[in-house]
C-alpha positions in Angstrom: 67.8 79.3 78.4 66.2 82.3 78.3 68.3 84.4 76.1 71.0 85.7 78.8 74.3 83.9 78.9 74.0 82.2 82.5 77.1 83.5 84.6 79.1 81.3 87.5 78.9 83.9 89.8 79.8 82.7 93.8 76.7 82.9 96.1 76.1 86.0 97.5 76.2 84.7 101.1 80.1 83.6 100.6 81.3 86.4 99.1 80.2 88.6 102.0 80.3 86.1 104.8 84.0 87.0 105.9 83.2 88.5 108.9 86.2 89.2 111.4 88.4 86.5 109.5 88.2 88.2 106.1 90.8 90.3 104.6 89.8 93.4 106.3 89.1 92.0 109.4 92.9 89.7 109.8 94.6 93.2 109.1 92.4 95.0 111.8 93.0 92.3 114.3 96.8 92.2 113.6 97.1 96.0 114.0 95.7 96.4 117.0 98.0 93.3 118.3 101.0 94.7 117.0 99.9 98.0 118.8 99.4 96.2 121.9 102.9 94.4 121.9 104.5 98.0 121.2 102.3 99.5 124.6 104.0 96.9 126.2 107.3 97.1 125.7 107.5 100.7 125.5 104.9 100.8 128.5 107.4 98.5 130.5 110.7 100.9 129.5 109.0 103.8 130.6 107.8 101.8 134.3 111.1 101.0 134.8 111.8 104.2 134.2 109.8 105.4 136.6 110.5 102.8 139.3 114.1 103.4 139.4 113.4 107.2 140.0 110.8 106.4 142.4 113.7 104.2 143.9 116.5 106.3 144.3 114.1 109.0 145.7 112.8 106.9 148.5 116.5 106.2 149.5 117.2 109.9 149.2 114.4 111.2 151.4 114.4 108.3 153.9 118.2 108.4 154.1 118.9 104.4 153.5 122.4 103.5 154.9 122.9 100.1 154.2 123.0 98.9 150.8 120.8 95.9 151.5 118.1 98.3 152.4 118.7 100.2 148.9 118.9 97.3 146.6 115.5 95.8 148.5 113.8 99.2 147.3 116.0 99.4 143.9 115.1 96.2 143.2 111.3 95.8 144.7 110.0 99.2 142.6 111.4 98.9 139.1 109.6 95.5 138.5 106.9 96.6 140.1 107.0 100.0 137.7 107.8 98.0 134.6 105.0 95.5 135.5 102.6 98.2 136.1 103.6 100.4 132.7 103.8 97.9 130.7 99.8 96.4 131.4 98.9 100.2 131.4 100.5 100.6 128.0 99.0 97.9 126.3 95.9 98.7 127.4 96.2 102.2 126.4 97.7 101.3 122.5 95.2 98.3 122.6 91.8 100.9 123.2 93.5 103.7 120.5 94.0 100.7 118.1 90.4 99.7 118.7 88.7 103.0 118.7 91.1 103.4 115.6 90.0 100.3 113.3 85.8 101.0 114.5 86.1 104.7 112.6 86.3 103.5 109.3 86.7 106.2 107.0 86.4 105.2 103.3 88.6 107.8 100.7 86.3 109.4 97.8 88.0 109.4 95.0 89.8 112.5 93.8 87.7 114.5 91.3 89.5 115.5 88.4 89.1 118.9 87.8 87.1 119.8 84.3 89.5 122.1 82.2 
């Protein structure tokens, strides 16, 4: 009305207004899931891991004759290790996902050189 073509341009409010569900946000939140499902499982291989070591060296150093006595401690510590490693690696991928997706670096863009 005034001379300048008037321009259907969305409210400033909703353009901005995406918050954690945006575009930016969904692949953030998915990352550091994904991250945490891969502390998990590797956290859990590694427990077990551990467990059954820890196992057959309690029934080396106690000397465990009867094999009921071994497959109670076999069977009672990798669980219990693959339990244990696999909360302690989510948690761990979960926090460097985390501190990962708050440092947001943005790229410059690459100068062309003048020749």
């Amino acid at each position: 009305m005034n001379g300048t073509p008037a321009l259907n341009l969305p409210h400033r409010a909703l353009t901005y207004s995406l918050g954690c569900c945006g575009r930016r946000g969904l692949n953030t939140t998915m990352k550091i899931a994904l991250l945490a499902l891969l502390g998990l499982a590797l956290g859990a291989l590694g427990g077990a891991a551990l467990g059954i070591g820890a196992g057959l060296t309690w029934v080396g150093l106690v000397r465990t004759a009867s094999i009921d006595n071994s497959a109670l401690v076999f069977f009672t510590l990798m669980p219990l290790g693959a339990a244990i490693g696999g909360i302690a690696g989510a948690l761990l991928f979960a926090v460097i996902a985390i501190r990962d997706a708050e440092i947001m670096i943005e790229r410059q863009p690459v100068r062309h050189r003048d020749r």
